[in-house]
LOSE-552825 format. One line per field, with one value per residue (C-alpha): residue number from 1; residue in one letter; x, z, y. Coordinates in Angstrom, 3 decimals, m for minus. Each point is the difference from the previous one (the first is absolute). Example, Ala and Ser with C-alpha at 12.3 -4.5 7.8 and 13.67 -1.06 7.14 Angstrom:
num = [1  2]
residu = [A  S]
x = [12.300  1.370]
z = [7.800  m0.660]
y = [m4.500  3.440]
***
This chain:
num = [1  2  3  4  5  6  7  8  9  10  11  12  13  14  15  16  17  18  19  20  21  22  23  24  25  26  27  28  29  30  31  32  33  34  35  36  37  38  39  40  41  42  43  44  45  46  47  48  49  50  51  52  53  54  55  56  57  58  59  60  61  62  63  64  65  66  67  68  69  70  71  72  73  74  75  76  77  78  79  80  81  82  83  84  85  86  87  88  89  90  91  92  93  94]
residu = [X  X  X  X  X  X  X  X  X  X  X  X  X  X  X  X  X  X  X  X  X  X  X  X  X  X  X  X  X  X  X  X  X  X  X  X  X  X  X  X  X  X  X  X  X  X  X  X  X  X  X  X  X  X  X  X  X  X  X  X  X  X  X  X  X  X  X  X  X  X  X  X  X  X  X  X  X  X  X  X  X  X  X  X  X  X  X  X  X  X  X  X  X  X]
x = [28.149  1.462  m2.336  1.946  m0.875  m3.914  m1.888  m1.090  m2.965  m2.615  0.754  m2.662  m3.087  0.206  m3.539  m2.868  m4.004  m2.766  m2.661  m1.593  m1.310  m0.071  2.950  0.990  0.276  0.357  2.141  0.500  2.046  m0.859  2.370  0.773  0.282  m2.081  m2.486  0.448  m3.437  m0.838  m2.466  m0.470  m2.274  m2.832  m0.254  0.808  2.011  1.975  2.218  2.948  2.121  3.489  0.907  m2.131  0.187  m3.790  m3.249  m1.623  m2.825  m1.733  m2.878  m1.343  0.545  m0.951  m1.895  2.863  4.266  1.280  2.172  0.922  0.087  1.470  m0.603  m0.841  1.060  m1.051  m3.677  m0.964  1.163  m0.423  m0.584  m0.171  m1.322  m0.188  m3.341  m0.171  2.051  m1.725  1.439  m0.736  0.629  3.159  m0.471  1.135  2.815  1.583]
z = [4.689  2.637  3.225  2.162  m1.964  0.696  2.529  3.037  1.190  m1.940  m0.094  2.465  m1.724  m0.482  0.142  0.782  m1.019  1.943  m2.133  m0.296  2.532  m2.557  m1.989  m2.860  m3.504  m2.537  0.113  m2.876  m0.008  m2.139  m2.723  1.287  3.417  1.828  1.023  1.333  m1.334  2.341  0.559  2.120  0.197  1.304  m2.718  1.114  m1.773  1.477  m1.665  1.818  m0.561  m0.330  1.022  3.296  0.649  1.229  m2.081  m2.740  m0.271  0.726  m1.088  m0.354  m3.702  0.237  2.098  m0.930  0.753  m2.792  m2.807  m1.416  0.369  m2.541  m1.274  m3.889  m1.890  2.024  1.328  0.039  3.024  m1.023  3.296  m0.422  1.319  m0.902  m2.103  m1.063  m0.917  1.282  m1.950  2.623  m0.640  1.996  3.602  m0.154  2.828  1.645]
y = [m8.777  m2.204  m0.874  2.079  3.392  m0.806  1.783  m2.454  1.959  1.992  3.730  1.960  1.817  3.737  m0.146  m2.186  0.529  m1.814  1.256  m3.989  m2.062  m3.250  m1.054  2.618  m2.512  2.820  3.154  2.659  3.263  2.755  0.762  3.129  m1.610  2.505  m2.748  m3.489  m2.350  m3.150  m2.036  m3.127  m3.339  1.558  2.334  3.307  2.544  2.306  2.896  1.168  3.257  m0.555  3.269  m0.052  m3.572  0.618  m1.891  2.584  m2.186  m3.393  m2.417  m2.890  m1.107  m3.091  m2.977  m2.201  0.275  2.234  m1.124  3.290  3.421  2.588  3.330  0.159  3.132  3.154  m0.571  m3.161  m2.864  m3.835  m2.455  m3.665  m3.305  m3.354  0.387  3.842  3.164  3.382  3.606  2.354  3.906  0.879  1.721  3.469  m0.235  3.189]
***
């Protein structure tokens, strides 16, 4: 690919979510990508739907920034921080 063929400016969002006041360091989408997971240093987790573009749900996981966030089989949501893991039961989201 030749320098000429790359782009020069960043394409523009098609969307953008301000669900986080502090800096988002973990993001997850759900495998079947109805759901967008984040969570950011101050350790709040917020689920997003990707069909809405609109928060489900939020909390604070954690007293600490996040590491992780994923969903584990059906029920059960995993959050992480430096020190701990937490297996919450998933939120029932409409």
């Amino acid at each position: 690919m030749s320098e000429s063929s790359l782009a020069s400016t960043a394409p523009p969002p098609l969307h953008t979510i301000r669900s986080h006041n502090s800096a988002i360091s973990t993001l997850f989408v759900s495998g079947d990508n109805e759901r967008i997971y984040s969570g950011d240093v101050s350790g709040l987790v917020v689920i997003t739907s990707t069909r809405s573009i609109r928060p489900l749900a939020s909390w604070k996981a954690h007293t600490d920034g996040l590491l992780g966030v994923e969903e584990w089989g059906e029920q059960q949501l995993i959050t992480s921080v430096c020190s701990s893991l937490r297996v919450l039961e998933k939120i029932a989201c409409p």
